[in-house]
Backbone as CSV, one residue per row, in Angstrom:
resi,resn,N_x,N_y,N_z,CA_x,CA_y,CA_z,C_x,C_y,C_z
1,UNK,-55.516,-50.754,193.435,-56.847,-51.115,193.913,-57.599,-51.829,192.800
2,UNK,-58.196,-52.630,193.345,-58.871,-53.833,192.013,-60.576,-53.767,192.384
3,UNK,-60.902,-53.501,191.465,-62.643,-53.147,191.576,-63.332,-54.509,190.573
4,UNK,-63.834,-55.126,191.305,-65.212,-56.197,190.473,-66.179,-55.425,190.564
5,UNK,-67.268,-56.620,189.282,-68.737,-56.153,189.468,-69.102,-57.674,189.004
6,UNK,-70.686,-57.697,189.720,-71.233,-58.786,189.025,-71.887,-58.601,187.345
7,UNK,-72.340,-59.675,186.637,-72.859,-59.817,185.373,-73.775,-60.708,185.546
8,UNK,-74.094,-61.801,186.319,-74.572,-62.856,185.668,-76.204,-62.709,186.851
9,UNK,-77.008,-62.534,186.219,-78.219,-63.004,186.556,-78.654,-64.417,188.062
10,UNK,-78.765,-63.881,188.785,-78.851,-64.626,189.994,-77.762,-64.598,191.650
11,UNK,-76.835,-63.067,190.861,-75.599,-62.617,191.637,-76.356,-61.124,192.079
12,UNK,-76.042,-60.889,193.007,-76.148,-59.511,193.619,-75.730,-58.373,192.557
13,UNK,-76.376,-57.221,191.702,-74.994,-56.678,191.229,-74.413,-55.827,192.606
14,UNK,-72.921,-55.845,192.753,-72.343,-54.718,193.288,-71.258,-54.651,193.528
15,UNK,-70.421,-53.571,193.767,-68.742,-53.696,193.716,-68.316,-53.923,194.960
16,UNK,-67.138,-54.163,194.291,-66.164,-55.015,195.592,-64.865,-54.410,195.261
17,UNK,-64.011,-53.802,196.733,-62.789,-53.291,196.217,-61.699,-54.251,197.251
18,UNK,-60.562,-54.806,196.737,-59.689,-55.557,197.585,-58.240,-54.902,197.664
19,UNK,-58.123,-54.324,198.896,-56.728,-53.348,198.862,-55.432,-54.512,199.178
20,UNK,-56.112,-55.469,199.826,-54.944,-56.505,200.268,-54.961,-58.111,200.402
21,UNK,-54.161,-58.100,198.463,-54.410,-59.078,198.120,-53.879,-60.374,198.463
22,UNK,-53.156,-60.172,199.606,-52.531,-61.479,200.828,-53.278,-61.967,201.741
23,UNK,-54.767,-61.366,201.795,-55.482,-62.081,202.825,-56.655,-62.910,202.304
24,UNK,-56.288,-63.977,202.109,-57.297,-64.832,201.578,-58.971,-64.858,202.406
25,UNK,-58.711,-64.371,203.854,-59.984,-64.072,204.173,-60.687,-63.076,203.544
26,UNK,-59.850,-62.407,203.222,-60.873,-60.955,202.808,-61.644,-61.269,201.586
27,UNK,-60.730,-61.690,200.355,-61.415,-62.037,199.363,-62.640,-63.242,199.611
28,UNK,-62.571,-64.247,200.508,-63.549,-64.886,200.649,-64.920,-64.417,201.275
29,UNK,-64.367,-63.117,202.422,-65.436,-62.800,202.736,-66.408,-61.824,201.733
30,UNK,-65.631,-60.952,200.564,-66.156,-60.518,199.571,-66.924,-61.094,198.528
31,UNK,-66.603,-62.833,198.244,-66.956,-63.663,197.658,-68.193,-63.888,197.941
32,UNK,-68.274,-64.011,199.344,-69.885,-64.609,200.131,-70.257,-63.373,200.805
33,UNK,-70.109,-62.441,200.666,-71.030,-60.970,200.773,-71.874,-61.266,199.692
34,UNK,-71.506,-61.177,198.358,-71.803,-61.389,196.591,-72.477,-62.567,195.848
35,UNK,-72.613,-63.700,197.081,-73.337,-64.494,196.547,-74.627,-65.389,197.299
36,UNK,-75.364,-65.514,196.023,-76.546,-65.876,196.667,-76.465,-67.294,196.613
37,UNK,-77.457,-68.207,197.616,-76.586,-69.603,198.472,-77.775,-70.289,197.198
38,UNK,-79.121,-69.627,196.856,-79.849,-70.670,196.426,-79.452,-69.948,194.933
39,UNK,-78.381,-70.436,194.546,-77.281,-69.815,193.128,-77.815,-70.957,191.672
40,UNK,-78.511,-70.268,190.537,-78.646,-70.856,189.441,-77.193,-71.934,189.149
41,UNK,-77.544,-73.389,188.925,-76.082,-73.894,187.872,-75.726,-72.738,186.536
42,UNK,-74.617,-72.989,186.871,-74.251,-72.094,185.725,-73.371,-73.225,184.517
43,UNK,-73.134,-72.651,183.277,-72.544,-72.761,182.435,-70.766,-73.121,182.509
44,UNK,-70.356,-72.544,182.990,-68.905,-72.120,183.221,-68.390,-72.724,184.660
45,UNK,-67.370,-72.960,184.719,-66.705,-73.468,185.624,-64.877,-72.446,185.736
46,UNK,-64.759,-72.009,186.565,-63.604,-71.322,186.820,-62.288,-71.908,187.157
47,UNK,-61.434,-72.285,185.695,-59.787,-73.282,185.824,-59.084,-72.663,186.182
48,UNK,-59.148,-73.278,187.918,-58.052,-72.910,188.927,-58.505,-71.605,189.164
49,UNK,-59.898,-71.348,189.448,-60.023,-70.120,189.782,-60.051,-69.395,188.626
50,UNK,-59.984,-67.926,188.789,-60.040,-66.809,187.558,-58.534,-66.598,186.990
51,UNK,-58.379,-67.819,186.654,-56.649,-68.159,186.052,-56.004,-67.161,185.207
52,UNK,-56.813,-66.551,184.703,-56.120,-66.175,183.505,-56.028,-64.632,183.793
53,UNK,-56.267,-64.078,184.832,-56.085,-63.062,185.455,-54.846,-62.872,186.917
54,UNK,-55.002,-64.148,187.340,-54.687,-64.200,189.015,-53.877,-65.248,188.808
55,UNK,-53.046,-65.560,189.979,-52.428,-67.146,190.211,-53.370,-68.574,190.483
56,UNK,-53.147,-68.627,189.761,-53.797,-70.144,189.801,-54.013,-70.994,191.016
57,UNK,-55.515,-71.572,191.458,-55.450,-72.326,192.738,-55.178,-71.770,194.057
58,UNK,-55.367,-70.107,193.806,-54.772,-69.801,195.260,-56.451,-68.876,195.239
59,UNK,-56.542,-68.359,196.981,-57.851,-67.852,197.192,-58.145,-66.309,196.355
60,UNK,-57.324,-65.561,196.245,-57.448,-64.547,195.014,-58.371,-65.023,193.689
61,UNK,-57.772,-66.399,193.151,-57.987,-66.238,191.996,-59.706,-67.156,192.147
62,UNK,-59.962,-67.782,193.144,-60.965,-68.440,193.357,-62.142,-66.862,193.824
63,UNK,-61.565,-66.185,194.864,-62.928,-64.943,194.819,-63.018,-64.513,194.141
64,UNK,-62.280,-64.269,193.189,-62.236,-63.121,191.971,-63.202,-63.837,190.724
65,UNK,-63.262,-65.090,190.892,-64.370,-66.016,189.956,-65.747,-65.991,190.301
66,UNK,-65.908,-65.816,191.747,-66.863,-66.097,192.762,-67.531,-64.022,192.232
67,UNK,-66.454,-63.286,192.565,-67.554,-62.105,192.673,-67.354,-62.037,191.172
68,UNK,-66.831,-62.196,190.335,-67.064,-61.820,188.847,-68.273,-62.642,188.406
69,UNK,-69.135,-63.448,188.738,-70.255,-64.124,188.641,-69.896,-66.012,188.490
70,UNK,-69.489,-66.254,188.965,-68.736,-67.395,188.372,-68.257,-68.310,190.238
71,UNK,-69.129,-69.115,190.840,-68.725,-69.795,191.822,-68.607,-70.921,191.711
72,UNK,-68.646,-71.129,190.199,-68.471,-72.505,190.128,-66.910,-72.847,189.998
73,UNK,-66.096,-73.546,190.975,-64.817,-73.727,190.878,-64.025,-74.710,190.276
74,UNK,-63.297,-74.767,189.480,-62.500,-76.031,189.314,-61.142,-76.025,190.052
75,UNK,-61.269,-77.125,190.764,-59.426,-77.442,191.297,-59.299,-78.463,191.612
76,UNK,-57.513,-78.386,192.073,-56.797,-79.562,191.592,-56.255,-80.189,193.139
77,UNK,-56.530,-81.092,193.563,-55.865,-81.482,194.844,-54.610,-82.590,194.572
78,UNK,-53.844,-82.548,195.701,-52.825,-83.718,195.712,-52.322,-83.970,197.125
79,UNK,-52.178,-85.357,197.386,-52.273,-85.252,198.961,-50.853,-85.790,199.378
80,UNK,-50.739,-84.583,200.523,-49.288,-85.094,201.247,-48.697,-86.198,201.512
81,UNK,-47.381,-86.041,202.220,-46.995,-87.588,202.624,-48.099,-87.831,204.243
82,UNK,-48.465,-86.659,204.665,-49.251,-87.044,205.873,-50.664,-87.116,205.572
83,UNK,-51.136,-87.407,204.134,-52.654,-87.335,204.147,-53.235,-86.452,204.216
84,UNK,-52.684,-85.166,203.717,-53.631,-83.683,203.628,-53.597,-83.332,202.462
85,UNK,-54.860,-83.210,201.716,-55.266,-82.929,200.606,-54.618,-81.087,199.822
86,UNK,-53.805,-81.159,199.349,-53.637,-79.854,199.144,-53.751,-79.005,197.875
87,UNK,-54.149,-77.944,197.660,-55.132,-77.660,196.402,-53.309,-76.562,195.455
88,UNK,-53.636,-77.684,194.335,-52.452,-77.420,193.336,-52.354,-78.035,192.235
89,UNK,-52.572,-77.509,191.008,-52.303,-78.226,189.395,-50.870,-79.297,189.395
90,UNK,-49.901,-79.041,189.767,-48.770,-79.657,189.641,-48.386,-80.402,191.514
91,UNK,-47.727,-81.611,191.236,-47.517,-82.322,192.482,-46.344,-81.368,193.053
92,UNK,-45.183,-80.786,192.118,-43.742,-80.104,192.390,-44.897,-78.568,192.413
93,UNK,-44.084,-77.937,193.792,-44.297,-76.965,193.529,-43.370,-75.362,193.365
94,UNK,-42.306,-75.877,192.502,-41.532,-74.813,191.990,-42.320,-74.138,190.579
95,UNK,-43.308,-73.847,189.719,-43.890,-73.671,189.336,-44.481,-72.000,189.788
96,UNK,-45.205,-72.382,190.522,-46.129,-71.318,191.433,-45.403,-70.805,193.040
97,UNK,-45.060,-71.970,193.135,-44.466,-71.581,194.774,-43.010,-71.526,194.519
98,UNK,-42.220,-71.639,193.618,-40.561,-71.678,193.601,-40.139,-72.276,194.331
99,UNK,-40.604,-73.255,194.911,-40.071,-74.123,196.101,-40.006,-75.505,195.161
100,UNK,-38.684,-76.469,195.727,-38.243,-77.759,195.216,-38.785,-78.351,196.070
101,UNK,-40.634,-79.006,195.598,-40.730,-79.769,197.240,-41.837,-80.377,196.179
102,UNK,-42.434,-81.546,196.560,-43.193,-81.816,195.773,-44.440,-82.417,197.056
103,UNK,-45.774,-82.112,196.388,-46.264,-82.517,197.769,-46.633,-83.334,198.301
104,UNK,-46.698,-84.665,197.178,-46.644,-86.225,197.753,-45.686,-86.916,198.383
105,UNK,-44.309,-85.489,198.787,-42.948,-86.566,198.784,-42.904,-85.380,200.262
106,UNK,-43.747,-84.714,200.942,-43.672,-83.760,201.764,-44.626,-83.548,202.819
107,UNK,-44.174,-83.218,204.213,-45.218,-83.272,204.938,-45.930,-82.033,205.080
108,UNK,-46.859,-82.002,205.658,-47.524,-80.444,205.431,-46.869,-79.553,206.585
109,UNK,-46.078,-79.578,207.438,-44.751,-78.887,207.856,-43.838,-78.169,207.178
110,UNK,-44.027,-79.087,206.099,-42.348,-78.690,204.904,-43.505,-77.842,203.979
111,UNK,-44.818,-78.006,203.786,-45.570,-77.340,202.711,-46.102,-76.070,203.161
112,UNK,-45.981,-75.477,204.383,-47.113,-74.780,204.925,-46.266,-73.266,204.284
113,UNK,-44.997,-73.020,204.325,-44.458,-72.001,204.190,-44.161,-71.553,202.681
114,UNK,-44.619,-72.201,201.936,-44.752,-72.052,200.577,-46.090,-70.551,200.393
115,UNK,-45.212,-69.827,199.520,-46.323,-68.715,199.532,-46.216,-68.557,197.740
116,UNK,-46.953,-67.849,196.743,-47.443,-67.194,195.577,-46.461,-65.994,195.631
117,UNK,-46.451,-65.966,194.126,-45.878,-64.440,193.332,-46.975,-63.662,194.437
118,UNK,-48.158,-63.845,194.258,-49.437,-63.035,195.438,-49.169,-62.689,196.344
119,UNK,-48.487,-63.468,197.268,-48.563,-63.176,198.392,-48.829,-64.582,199.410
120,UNK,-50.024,-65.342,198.605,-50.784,-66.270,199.144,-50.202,-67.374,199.368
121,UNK,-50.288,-68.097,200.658,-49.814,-69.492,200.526,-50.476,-70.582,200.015
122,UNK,-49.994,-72.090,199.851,-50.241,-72.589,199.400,-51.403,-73.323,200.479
123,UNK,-52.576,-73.909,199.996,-54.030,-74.024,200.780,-54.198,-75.223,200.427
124,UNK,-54.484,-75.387,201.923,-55.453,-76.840,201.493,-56.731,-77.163,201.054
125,UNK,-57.438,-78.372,201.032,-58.990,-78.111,200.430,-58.905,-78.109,201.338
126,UNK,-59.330,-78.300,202.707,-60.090,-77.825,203.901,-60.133,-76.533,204.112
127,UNK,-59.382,-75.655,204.375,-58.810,-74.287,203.953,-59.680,-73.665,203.370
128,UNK,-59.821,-73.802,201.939,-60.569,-73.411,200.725,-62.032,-74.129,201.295
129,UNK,-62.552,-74.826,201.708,-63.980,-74.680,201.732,-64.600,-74.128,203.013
130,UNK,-63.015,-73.894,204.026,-63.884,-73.051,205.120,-64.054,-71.814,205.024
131,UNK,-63.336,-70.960,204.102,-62.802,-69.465,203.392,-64.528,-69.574,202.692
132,UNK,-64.745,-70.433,201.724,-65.690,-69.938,201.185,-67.050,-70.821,201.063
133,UNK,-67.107,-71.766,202.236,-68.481,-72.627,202.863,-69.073,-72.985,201.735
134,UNK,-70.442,-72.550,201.873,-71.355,-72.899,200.741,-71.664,-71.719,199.959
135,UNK,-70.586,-70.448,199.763,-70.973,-69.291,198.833,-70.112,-70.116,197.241
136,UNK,-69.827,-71.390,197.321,-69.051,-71.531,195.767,-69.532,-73.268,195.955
137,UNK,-69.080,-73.813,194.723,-69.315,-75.013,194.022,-68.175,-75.425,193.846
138,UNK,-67.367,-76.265,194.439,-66.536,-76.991,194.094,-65.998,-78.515,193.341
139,UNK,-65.263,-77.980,192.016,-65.516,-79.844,191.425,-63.723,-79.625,191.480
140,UNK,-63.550,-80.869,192.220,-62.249,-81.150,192.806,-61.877,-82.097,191.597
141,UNK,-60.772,-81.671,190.748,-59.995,-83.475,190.194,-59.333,-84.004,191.387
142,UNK,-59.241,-84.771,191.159,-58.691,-85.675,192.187,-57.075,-86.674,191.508
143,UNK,-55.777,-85.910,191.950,-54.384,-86.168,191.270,-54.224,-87.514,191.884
144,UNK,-53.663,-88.185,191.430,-53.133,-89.732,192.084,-54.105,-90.116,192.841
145,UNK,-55.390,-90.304,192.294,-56.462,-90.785,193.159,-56.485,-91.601,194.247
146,UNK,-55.866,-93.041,193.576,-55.516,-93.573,194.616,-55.015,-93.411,195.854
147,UNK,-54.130,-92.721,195.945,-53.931,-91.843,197.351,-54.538,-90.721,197.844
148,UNK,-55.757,-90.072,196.738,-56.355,-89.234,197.109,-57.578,-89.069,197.834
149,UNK,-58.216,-90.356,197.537,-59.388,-91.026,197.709,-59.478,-91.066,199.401
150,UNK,-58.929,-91.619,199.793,-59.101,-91.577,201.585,-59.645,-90.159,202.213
151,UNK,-58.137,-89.403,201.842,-58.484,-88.128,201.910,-59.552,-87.483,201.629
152,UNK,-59.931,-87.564,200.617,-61.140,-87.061,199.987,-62.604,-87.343,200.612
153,UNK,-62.428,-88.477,200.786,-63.495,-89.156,201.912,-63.282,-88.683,203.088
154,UNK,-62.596,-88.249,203.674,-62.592,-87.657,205.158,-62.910,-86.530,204.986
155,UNK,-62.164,-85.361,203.726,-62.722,-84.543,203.475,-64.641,-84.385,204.131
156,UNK,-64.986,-85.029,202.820,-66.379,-85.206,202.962,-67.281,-85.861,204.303
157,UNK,-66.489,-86.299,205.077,-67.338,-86.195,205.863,-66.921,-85.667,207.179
158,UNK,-66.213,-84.772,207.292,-65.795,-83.789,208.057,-66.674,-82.598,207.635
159,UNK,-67.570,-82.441,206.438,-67.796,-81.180,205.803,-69.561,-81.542,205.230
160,UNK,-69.988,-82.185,206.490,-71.545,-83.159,205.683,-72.238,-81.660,205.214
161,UNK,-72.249,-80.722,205.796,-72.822,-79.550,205.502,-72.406,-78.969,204.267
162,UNK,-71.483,-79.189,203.362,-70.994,-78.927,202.113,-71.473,-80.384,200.720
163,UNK,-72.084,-81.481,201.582,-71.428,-82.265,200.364,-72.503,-81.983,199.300
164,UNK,-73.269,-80.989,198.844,-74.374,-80.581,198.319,-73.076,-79.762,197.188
165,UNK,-72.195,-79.210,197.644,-71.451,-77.622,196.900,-70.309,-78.748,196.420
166,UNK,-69.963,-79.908,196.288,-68.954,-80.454,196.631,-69.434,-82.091,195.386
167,UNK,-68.440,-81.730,193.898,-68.242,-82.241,192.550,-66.803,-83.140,192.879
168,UNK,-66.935,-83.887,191.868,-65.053,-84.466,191.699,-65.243,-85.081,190.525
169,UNK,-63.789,-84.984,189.818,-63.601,-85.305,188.632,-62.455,-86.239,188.735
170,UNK,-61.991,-86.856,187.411,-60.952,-87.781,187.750,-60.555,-87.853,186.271
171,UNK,-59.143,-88.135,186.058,-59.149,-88.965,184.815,-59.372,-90.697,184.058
172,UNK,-59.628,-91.168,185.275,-60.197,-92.724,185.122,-61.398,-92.607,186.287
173,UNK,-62.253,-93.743,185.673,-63.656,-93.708,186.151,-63.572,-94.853,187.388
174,UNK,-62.824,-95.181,187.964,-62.858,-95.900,188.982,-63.459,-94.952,190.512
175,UNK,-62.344,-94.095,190.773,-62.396,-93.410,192.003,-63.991,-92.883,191.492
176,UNK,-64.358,-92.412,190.615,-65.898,-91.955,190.687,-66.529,-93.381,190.764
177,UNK,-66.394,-95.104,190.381,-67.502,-95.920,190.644,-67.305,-96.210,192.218
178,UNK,-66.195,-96.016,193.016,-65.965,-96.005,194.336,-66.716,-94.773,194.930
179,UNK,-66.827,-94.237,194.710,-67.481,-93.268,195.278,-69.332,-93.561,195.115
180,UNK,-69.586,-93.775,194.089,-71.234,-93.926,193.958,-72.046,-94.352,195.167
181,UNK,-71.317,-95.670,195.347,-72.729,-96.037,196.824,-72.948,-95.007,197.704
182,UNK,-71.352,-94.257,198.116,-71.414,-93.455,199.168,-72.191,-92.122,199.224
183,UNK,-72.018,-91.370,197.738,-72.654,-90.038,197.483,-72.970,-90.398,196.398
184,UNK,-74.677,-91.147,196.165,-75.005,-91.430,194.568,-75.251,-89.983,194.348
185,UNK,-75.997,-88.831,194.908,-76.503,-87.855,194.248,-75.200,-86.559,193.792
186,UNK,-73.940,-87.088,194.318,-72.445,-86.082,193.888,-72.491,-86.651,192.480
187,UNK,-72.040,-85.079,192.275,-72.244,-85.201,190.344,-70.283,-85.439,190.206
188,UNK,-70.140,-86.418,189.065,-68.963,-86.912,189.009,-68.386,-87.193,187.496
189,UNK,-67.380,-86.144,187.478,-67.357,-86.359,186.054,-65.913,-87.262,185.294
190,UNK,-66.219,-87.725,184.424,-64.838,-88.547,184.143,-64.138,-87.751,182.781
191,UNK,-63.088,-86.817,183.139,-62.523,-86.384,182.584,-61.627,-86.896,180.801
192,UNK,-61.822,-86.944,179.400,-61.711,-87.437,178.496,-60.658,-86.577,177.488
193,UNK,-59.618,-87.134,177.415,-58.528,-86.277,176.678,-58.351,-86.251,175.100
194,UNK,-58.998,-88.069,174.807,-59.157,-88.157,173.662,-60.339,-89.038,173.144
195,UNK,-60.868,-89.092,172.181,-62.184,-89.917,171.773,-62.155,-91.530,171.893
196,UNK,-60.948,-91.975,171.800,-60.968,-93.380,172.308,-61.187,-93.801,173.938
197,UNK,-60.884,-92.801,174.642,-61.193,-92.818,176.162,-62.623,-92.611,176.473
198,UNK,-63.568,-92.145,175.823,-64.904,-92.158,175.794,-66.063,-92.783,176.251
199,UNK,-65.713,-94.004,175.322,-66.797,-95.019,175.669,-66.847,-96.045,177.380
200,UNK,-65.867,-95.657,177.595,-66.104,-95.791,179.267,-66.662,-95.101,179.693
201,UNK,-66.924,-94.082,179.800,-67.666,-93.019,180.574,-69.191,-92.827,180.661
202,UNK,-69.319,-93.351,179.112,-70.899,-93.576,178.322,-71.353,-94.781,179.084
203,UNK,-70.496,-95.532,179.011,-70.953,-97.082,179.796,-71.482,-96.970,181.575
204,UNK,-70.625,-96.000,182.092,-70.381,-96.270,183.457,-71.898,-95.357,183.657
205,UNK,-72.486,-95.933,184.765,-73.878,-95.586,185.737,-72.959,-93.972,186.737
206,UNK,-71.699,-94.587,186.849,-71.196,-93.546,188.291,-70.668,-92.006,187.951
207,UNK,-70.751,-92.416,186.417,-70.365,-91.424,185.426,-71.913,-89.957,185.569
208,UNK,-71.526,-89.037,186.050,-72.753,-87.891,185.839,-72.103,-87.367,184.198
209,UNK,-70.971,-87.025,184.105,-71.096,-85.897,182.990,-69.631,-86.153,182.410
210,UNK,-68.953,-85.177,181.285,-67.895,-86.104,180.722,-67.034,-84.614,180.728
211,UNK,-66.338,-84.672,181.102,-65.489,-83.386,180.857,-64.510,-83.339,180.075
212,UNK,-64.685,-83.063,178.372,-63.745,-83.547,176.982,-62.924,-82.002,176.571
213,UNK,-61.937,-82.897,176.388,-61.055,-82.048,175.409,-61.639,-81.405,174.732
214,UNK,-61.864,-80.202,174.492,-62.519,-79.500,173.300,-61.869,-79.473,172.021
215,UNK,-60.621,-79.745,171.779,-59.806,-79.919,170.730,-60.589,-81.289,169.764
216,UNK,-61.330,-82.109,170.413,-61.468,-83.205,169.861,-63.515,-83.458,169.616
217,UNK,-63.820,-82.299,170.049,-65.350,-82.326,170.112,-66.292,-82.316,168.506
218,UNK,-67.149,-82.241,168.684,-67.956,-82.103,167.120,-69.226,-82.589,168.140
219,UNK,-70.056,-81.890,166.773,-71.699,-82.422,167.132,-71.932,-83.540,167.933
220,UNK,-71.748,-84.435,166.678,-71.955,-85.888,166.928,-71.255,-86.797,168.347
221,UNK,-70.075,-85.919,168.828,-69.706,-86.329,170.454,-70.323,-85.873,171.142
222,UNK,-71.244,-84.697,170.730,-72.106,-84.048,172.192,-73.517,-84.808,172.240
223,UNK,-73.397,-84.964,171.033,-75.139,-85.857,170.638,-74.821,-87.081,171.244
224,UNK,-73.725,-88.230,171.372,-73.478,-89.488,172.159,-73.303,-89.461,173.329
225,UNK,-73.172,-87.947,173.622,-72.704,-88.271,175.717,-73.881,-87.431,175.753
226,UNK,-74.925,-86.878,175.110,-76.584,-86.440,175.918,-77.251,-87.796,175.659
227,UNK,-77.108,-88.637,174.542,-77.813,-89.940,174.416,-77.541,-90.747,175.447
228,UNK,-76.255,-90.748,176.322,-75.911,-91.339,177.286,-76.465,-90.849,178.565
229,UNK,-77.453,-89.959,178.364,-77.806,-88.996,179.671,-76.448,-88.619,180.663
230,UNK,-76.014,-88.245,179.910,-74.686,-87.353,180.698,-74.600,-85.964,180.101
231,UNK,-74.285,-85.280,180.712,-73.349,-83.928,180.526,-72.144,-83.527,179.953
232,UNK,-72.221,-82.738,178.939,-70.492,-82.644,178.526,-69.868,-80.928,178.590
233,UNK,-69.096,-81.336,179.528,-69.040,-80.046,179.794,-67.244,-80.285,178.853
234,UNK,-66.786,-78.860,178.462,-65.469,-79.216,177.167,-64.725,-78.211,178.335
235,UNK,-63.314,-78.742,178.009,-61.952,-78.219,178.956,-60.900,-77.891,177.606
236,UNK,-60.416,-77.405,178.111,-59.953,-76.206,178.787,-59.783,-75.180,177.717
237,UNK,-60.783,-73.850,177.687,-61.371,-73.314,176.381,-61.315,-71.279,176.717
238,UNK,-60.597,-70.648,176.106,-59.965,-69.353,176.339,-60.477,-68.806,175.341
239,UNK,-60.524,-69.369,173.806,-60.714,-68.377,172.494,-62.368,-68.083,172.680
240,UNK,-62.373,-67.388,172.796,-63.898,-66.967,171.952,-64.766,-67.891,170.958
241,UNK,-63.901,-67.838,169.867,-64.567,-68.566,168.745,-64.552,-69.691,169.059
242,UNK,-64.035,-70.748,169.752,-64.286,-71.501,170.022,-65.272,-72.197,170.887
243,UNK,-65.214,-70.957,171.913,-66.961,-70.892,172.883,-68.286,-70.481,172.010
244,UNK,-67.531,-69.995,170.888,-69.156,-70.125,170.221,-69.671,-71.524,169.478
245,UNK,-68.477,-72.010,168.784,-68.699,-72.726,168.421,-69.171,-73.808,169.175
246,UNK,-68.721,-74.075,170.530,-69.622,-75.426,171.330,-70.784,-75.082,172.185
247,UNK,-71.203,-73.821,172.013,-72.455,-73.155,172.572,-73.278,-73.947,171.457
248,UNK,-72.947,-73.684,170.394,-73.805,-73.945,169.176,-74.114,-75.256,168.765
249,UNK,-72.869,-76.059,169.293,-73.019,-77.443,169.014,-73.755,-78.163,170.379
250,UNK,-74.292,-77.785,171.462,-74.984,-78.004,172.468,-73.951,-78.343,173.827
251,UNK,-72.725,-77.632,173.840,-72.125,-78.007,174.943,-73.212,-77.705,176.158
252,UNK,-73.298,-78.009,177.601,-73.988,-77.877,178.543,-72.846,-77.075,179.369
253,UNK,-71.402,-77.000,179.223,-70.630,-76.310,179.616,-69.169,-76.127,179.376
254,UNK,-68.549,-75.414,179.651,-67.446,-75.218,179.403,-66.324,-74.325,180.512
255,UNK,-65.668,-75.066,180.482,-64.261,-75.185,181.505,-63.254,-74.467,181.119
256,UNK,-63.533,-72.624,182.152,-62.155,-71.739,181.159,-61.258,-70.706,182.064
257,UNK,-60.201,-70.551,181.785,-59.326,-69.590,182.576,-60.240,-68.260,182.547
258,UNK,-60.935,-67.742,181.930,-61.337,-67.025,181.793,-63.348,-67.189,182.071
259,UNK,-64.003,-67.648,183.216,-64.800,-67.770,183.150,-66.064,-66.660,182.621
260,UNK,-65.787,-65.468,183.098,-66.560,-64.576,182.981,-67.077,-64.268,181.436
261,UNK,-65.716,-64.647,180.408,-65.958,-64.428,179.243,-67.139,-65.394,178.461
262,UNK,-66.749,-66.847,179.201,-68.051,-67.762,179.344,-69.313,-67.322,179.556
263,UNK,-69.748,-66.994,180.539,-70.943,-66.484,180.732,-71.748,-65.516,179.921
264,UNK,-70.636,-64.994,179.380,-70.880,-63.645,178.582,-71.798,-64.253,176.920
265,UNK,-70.376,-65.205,176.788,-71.510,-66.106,175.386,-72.611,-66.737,175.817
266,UNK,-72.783,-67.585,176.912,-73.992,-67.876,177.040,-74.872,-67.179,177.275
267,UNK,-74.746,-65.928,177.431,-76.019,-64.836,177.722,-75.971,-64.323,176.696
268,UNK,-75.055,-63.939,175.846,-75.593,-63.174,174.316,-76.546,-64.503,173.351
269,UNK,-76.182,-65.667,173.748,-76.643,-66.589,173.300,-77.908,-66.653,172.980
270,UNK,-78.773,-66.558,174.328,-79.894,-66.517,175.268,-80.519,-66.209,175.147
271,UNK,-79.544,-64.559,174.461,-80.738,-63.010,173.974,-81.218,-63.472,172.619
């Protein structure tokens, strides 16, 4: 039996017990029992869900972020050979699902029976935002954009009632300047692995916020992407000392398997 509680200021406190961790409804409906809709931005963003506890990208590890205080989601889509967006870090999914299938080379027939060490199968974003509506925040990367992009757009407007909860990230800033006319007010971040990839992001209008390697950060990069009126939120960040250290240097956020531990520095911060 697995017992949460909330921490974070603007969450209900109260426990939640999940006896059966194969039903992705349940945890969602525990998720949005626990959260409140007019929800502070937070700090933290949850990689692949509460990763570093749970399986990655599947609805477990996404409620378990959601009631641990943390609805802000990060995930990873990649879209079938039939145009269905399906939520997964890797295109192959022998990884997580032990299956030899990859899901750009597969129809969602051949994908549907793919299940988790969990229990859980493998979900689509449609799936995942009807499980958990507007109780979470979703910032989608978007894998092989180019083929993702359609999708993604149908997504969105199949879901006009979400596109408020509803982020995307990318590793090139195109699919976010394609996107601008359509949703100027979707916050869009252009994902940065190394400091020479940068100054695109600073340049671009379609650009909201920069989501950097933390391996490669310092002052003076957080001071050029707030001069740029953008956001820098740093990926992908587990140690401690290292969340202190970009608390201190003015990160606006940070992107971690471990969200809760996030929150935790920014509130001792605070005090």
């Amino acid at each position: 039996m697995l017992v949460f509680t909330h921490r974070v200021p603007g969450l209900q406190a109260v426990s939640s017990e999940a006896a059966d961790v194969t039903d992705p409804a349940e945890f969602a409906q525990k998720a949005w029992n626990n959260f409140e809709k007019a929800q502070p931005e937070l700090p933290a963003y949850a990689h692949r869900g509460y990763s570093s506890q749970y399986v990655e990208n599947t609805p477990e590890a996404f409620a378990q972020a959601t009631i641990s205080g943390c609805p802000q989601l990060e995930l990873d889509v990649w879209p079938s050979k039939d145009g269905i967006l399906y939520v997964s870090h890797d295109d192959s999914l022998e990884r997580i699902y032990k299956k030899k299938l990859e899901i750009t080379k597969s129809s969602s027939s051949q994908l549907e029976p793919a299940f988790a060490s969990n229990g859980q199968p493998i979900m689509t974003l449609q799936q995942i935002l009807d499980l958990f509506s507007d109780g979470a925040v979703y910032l989608v990367e978007l894998k092989d954009w180019e083929k993702c992009l359609p999708a993604f757009r149908q997504v969105l407007k199949d879901n006009p009632e979400l596109v408020n909860n509803i982020q995307v990230q990318a590793w090139e800033k195109e699919p976010l300047e394609k996107l601008e006319d359509e949703y100027p007010y979707m916050y869009k971040q252009l994902l940065v692995p190394e400091l020479s990839k940068l100054q695109p992001g600073l340049d671009s209008e379609a650009v909201n916020g920069i989501g950097i390697n933390a391996e490669v950060v310092n002052s003076g990069v957080i001071a050029s992407i707030h001069e740029a009126g953008k956001k820098a939120v740093c990926y992908t960040v587990n140690d401690g000392q290292m969340m202190d250290y970009l608390i201190a240097i003015g990160a606006d956020g940070i992107i971690s398997d471990n969200p809760q531990k996030v929150l935790h520095k920014y509130e001792t911060k605070s005090d």
